[in-house]
C-alpha positions as CSV (number, residue, x, y, z in Angstrom):
1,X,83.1,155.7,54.1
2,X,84.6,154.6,56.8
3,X,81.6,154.8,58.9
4,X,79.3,152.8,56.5
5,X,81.8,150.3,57.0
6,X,81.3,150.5,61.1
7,X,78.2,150.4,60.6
8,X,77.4,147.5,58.1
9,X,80.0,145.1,60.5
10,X,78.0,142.6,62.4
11,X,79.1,141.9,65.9
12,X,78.2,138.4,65.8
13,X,79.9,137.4,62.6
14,X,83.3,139.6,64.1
15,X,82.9,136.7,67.0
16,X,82.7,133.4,65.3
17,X,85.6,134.3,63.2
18,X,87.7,135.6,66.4
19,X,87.2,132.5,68.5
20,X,88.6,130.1,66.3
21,X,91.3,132.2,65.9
22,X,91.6,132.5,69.9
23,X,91.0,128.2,70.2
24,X,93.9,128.0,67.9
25,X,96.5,130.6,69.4
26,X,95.6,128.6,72.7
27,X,96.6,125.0,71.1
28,X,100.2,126.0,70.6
29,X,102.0,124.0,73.3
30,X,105.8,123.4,73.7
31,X,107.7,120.2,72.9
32,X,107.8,117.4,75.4
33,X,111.2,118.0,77.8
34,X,113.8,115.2,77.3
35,X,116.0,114.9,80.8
36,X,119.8,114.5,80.4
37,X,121.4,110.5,80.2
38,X,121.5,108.4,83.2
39,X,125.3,107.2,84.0
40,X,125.5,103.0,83.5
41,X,124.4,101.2,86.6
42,X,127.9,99.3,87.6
43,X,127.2,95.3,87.4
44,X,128.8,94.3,90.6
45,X,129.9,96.0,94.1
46,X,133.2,93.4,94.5
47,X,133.7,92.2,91.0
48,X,131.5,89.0,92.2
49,X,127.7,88.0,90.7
50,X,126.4,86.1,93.7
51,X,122.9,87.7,94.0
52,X,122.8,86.4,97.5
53,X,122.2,89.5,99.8
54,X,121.7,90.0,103.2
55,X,119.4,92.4,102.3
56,X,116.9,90.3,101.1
57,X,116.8,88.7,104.7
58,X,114.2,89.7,107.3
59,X,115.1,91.6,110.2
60,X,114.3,89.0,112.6
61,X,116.6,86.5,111.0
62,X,119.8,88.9,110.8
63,X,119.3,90.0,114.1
64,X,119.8,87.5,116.7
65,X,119.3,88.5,119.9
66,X,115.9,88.7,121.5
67,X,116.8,91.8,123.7
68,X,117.5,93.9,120.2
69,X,114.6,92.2,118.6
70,X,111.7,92.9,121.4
71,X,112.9,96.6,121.4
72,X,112.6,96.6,117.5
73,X,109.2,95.4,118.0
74,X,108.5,98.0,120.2
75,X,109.8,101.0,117.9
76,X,107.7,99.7,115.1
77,X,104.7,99.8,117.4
78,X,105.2,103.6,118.8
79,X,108.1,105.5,116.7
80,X,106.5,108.8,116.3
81,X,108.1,109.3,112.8
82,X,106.8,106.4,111.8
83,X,103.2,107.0,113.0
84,X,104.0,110.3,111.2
85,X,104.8,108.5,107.7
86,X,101.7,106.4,107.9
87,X,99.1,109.5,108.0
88,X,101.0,110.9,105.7
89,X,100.3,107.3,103.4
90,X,96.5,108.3,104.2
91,X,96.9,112.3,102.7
92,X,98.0,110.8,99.6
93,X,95.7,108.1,99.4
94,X,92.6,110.6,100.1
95,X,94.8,113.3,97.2
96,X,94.4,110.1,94.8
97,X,90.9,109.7,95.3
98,X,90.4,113.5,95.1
99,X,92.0,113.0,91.6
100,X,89.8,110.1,90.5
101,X,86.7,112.1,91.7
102,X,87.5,114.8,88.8
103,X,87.2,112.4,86.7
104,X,83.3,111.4,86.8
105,X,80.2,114.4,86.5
106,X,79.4,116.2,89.9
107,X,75.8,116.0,90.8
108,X,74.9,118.6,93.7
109,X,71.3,118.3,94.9
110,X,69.9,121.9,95.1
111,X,67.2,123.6,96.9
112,X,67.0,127.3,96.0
113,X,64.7,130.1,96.6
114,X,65.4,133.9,95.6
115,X,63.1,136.6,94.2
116,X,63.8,139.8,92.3
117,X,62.2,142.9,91.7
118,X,63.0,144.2,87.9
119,X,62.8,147.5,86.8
120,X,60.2,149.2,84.8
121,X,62.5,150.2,82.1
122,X,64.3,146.6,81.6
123,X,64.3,144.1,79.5
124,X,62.4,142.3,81.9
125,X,60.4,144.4,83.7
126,X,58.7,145.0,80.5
127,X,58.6,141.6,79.1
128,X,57.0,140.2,82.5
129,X,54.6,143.7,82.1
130,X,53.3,142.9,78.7
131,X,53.3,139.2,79.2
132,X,50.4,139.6,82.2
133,X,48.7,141.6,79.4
134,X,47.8,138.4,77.4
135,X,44.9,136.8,77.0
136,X,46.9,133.7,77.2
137,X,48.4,133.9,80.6
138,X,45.7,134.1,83.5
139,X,45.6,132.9,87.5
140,X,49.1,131.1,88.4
141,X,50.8,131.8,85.3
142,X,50.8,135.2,86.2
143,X,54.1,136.8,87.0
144,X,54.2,138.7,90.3
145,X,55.6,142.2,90.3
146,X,58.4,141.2,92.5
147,X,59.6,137.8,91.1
148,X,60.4,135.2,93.0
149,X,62.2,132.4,92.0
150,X,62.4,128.2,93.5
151,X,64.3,125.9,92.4
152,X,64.5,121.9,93.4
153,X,66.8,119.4,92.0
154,X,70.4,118.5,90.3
155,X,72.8,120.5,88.8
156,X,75.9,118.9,87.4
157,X,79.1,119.8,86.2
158,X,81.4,117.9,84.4
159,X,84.3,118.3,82.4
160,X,85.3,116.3,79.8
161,X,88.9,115.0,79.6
162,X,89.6,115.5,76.1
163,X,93.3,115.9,76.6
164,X,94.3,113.0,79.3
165,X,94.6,116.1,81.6
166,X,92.6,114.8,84.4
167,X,93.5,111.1,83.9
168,X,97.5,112.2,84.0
169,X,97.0,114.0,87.6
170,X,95.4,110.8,88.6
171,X,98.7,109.0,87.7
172,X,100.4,111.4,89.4
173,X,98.5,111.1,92.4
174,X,99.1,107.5,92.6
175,X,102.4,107.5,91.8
176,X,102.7,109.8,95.0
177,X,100.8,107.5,96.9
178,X,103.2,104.4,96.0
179,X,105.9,106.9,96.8
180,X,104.8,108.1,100.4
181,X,104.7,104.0,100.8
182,X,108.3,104.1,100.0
183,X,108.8,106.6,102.1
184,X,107.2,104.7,105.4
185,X,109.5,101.8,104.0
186,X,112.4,104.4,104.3
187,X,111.8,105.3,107.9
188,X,111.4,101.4,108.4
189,X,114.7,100.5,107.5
190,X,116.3,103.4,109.3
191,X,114.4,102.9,112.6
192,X,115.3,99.5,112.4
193,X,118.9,100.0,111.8
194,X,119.2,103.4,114.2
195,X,117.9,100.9,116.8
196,X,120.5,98.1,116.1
197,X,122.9,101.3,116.3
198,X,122.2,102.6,119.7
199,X,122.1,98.8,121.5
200,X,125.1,98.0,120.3
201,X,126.5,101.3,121.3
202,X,125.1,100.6,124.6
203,X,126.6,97.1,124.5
204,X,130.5,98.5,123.4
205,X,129.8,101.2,126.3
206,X,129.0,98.2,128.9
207,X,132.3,96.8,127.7
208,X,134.1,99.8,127.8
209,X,132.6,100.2,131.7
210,X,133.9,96.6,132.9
211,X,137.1,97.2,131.4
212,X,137.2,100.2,133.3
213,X,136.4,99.3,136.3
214,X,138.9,95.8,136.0
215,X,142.0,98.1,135.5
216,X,140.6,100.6,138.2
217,X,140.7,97.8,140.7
218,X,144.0,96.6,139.6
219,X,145.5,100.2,139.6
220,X,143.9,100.1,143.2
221,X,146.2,97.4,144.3
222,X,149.2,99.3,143.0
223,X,148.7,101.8,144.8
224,X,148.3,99.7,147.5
225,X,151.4,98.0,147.0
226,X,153.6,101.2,146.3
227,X,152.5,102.6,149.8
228,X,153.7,99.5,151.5
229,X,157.0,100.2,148.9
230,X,157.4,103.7,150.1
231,X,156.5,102.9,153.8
232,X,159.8,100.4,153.5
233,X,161.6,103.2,152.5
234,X,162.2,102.0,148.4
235,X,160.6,104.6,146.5
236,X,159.4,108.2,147.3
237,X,155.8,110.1,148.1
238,X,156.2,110.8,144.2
239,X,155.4,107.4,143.1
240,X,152.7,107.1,145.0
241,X,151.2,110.4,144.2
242,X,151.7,109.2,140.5
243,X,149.6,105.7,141.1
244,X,147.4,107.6,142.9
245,X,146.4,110.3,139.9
246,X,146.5,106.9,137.1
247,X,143.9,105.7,139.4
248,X,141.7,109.1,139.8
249,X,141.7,109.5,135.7
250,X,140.4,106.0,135.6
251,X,137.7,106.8,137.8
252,X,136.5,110.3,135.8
253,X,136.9,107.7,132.6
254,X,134.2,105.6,134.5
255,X,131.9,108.6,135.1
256,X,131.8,109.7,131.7
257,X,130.8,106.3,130.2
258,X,128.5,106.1,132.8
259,X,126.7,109.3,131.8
260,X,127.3,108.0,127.8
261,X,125.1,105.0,128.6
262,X,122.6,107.1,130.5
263,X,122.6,109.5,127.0
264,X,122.5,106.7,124.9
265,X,119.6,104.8,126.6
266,X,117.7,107.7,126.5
267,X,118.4,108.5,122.9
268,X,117.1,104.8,122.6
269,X,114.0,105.1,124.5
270,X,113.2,108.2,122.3
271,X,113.5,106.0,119.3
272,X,110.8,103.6,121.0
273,X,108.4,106.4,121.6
274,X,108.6,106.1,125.6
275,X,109.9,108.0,128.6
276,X,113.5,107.2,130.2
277,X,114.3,103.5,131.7
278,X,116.6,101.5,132.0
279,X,117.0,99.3,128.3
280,X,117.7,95.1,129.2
281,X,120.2,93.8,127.9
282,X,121.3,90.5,128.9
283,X,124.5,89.8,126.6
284,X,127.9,91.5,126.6
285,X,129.5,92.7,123.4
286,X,131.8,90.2,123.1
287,X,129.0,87.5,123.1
288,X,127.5,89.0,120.0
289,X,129.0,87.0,116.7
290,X,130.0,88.4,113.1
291,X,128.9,86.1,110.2
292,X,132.0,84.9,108.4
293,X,131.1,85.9,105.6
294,X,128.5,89.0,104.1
295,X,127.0,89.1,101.0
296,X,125.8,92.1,99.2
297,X,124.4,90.9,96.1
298,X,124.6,92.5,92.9
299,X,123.5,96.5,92.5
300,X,120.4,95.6,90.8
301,X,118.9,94.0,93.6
302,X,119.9,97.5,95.7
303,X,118.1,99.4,93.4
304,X,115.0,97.4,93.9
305,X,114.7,97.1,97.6
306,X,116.3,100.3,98.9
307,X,113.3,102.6,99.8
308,X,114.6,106.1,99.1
309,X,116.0,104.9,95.6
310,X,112.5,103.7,94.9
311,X,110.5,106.9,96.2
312,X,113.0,109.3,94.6
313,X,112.5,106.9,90.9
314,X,108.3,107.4,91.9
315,X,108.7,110.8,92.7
316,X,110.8,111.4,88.6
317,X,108.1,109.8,87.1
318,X,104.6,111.9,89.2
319,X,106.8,115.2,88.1
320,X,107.1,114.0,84.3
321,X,103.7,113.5,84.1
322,X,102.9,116.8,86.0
323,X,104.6,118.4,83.0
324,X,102.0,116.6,80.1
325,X,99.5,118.1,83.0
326,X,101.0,121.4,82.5
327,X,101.4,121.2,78.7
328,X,97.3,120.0,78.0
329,X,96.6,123.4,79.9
330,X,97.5,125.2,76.9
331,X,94.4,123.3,75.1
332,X,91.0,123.9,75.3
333,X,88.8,122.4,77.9
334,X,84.7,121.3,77.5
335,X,82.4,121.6,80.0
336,X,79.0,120.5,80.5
337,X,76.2,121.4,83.1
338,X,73.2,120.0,83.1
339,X,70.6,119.9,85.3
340,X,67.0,118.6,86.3
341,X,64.0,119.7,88.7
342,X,61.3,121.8,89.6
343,X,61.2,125.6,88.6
344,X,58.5,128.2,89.3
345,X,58.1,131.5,90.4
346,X,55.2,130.1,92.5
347,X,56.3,127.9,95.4
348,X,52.5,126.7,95.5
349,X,52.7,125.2,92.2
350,X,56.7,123.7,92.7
351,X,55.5,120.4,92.8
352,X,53.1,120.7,89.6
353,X,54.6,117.8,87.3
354,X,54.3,121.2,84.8
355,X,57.1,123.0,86.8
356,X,60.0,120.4,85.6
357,X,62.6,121.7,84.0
358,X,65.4,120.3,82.6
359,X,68.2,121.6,80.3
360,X,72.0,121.0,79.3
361,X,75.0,123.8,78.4
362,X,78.3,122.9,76.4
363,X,81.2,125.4,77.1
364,X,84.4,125.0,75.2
365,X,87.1,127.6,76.7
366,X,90.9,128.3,75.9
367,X,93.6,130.4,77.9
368,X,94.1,133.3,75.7
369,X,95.0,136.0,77.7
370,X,96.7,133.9,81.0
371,X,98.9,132.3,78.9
372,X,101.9,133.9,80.5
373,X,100.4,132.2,83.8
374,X,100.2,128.9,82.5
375,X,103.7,129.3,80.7
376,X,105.0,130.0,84.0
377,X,103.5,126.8,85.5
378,X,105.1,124.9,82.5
379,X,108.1,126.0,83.3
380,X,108.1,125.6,86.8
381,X,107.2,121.6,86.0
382,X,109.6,121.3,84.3
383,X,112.3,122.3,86.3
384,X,110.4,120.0,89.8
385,X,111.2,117.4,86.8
386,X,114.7,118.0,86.3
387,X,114.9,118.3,90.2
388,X,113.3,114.9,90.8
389,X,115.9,113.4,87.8
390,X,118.8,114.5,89.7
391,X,117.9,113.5,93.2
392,X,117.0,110.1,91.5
393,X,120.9,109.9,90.2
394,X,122.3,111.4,93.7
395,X,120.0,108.8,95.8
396,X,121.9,105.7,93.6
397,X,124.8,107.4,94.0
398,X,124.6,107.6,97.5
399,X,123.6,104.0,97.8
400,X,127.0,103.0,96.1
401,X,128.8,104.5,98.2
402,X,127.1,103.6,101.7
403,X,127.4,99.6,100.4
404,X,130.9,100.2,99.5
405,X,131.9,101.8,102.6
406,X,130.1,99.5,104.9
407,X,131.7,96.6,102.7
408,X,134.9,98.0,103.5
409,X,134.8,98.7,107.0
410,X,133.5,95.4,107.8
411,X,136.6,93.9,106.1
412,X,138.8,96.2,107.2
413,X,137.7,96.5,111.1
414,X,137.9,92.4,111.2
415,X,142.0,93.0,110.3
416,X,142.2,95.8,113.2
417,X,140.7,93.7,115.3
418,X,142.5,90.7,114.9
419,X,146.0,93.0,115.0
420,X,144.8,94.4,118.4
421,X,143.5,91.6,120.0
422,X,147.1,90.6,119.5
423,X,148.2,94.0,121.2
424,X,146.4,93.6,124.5
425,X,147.4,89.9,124.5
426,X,151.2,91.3,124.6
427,X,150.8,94.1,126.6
428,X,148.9,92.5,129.3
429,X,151.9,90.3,129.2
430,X,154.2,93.5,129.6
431,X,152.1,94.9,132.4
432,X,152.4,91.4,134.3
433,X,156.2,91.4,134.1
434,X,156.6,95.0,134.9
435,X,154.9,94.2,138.4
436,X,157.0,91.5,139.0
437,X,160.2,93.2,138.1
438,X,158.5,96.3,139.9
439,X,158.0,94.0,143.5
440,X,161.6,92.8,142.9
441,X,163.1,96.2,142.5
442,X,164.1,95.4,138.9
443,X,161.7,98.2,137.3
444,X,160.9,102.0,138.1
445,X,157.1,103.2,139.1
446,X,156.8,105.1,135.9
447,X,157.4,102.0,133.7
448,X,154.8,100.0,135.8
449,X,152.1,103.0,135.4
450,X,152.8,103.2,131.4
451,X,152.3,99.5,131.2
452,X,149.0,99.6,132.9
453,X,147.8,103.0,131.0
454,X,148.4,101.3,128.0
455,X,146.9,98.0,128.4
456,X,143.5,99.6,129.0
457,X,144.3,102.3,126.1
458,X,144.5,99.1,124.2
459,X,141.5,97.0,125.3
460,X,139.2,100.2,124.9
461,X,140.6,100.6,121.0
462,X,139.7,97.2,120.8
463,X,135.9,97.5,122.1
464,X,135.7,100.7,119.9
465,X,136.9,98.4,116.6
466,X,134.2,95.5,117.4
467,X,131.0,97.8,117.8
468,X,132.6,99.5,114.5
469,X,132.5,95.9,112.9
470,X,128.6,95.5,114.1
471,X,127.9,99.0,112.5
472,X,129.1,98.7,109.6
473,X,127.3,95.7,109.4
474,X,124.1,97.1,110.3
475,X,124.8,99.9,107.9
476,X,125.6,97.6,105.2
477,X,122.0,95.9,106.0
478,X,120.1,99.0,106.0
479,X,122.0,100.3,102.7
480,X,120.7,97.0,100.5
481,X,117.4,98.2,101.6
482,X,116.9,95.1,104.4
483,X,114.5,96.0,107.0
484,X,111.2,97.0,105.7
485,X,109.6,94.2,104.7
């Protein structure tokens, strides 16, 4: 019984009612992914709503010196990251139009020649056998024993986008592409600001150098003095040995911020993609001016212009789409290949007009078995999703805090300085008196030498405090996005 029933089965009629079966086992795709709540975007860094920023200004009017702004020009010009960014610009770019070419019918022109020799006991062998027994077929429509085979024309291949598969992966493509823009904005702004960074840097150590050298020569002339002192018999070979060491720590202080500016200029010259020289620079620190007042805007206008927040928002929305790529894998896909041209087993009668051949196949195929493969891929988009979600959030968080800070420490370094400007006003007052009262016998060595040690203690902290005020300005700058444009 059972084998009447194998045998009365039909193959054929087994597959038609299997595939549509398989097509719709293939069609059952997950949900779309929600990603957690964004936190509320505060309304104001400082409470105020003035949306005048300083970020919005170019980088050629907040920076005012021409030194600073011809070695700016020349970074832009030859930073190796930044040439780096751009080609990278040009692999997405060419990965977009890779995309867009998915989207349109291949056509490959094709020249082909083979030949096969078929067995006597195959399907072909005999058919080709028993066809050269017909009356019918007689000179060149005979089939030669060993077959060749020419072909000349165009195949095509084209596969039609029934789920928005292939038009999503173009969005995501561009998307990328906008972001790797971002991206060159991103090293823009930081080259621009990493610049501003190192002259100033190299301006404070200038400053740091002639203060140096000012109390080096005045510490010279006590030592000077206290040998004449001793020689008269008033103080002893331990005074002067003590004026004598003040004055040989200066000098070491000089020698390392001499090699500090060598280290920095070179740091700087790296920046503008040359080899070591010297960096011109024909203002002092102290010539530089702070605005009186900065304005940050309001946060909305941060999250518009600050590169990074912008690639990382691009970068959220190409890996949400890559998951609706991942999900229409599930479905079926159709394909068609036609194709045109010349066909004969004779290449002497190829270009007969008889020889053309044309013809056209329709393939509809579903994942049935790889489904665990293409599950896996889900999967992994949707967790590149939830990656690019959160670096979104961490990247505005990190803005915040980098305006706030730099808000801060401008305000904040403008009260230290004023308080210590103050403090080398009063103790280069004290260190006047103490060499009077010193000459007159009125005060000891050690009071002179504390007096002088901490007048340039002072006058350094107070170099140190104005380049902090010009980098947190420049910080501030670069975290409203300024820069780029």
């Amino acid at each position: 019984m059972v084998r009447q029933f194998i045998h009365k089965v039909n193959p054929v009629n087994v597959l038609w009612y299997c595939v549509p079966l398989l097509l719709l086992s293939s069609c059952r795709v997950s949900e779309p992914i929600r990603l957690p709540a964004t936190t509320p975007v505060p309304t104001s860094f400082t409470g105020s709503t003035d949306s005048t920023s300083i970020g919005n200004l170019d980088w050629k009017g907040f920076f005012a010196d021409p030194d600073l702004e011809s070695l700016i020009d020349t970074a832009l010009a030859r930073n190796p990251d930044l040439q780096i960014a751009t080609q990278r610009i040009e692999v997405a770019r060419a990965n977009f139009e890779f995309t867009r070419g998915a989207l349109i019918p291949s056509v490959n022109a094709v020249g082909a020649a083979g030949v096969d020799r078929y067995g006597r006991y195959t399907l072909n062998g005999v058919g080709n056998y028993d066809t050269n027994l017909s009356p019918n077929i007689d000179g060149k429509q005979r089939i030669p024993d060993a077959t060749p085979e020419y072909f000349l024309g165009f195949r095509s291949n084209w596969e039609i986008d029934l789920w928005g598969k292939l038009r999503n992966r173009k969005r995501a493509a561009y998307i990328r592409f906008l972001a790797s823009e971002k991206g060159r904005h991103l090293i823009t702004t930081s080259l621009i600001s990493e610049v501003a960074r190192q002259y100033y840097s190299l301006l404070g150590l200038d400053s740091e150098l002639a203060i140096i050298r000012e109390n080096a020569e005045l510490q010279q002339r006590a030592v000077e003095l206290v040998a004449v002192q001793k020689a008269a018999g008033r103080v002893t070979e331990l005074a002067v040995q003590q004026f004598n060491a003040q004055l040989i720590n200066t000098r070491s202080l000089e020698a390392q911020v001499q090699q500090q500016i060598v280290e920095t200029e070179n740091q700087l010259n790296q920046l503008l993609g040359r080899f070591p020289q010297p960096i011109p620079r024909s203002k002092t620190l102290t010539d530089q001016a702070l605005p009186a007042q900065v304005s940050a805007g309001v946060p909305s206008q941060m999250l518009r212009r600050r590169p990074d927040i912008q690639q990382a928002e691009l970068a959220m929305q190409a890996a949400n789409i890559d998951i609706d790529v991942a999900r229409a894998e599930f479905l079926p896909s159709l394909n068609l290949t036609p194709y045109i041209g010349l066909n004969s087993f004779r290449a002497s009668v190829l270009l007969d007009p008889a020889s053309l051949a044309l013809g056209a196949l329709g393939s509809l195929s579903a994942p049935v078995f790889n489904r665990r493969y293409i599950k896996s891929n889900y999967n992994l988009s949707i967790a590149q999703s939830r990656e690019a979600f959160y670096n979104y959030r961490k990247t505005v968080l990190t803005g915040f805090s980098e305006v706030m800070t730099s808000l801060r420490g401008i305000e904040n370094y403008r009260k230290v300085a004023d308080l210590q400007t103050q403090e080398v006003a009063v103790l280069n007052q004290a260190a006047t008196i103490s060499d009077e009262l010193f000459a007159t016998g009125y005060a000891n060595y050690l009071e002179v030498i504390t007096a002088q040690r901490s007048v340039l203690t002072a006058e350094l902290s107070l170099i140190n405090t104005k380049r902090a005020q010009f980098l947190s300005l420049i910080d501030l700058y670069r975290a409203l996005g300024g820069g780029w444009q």
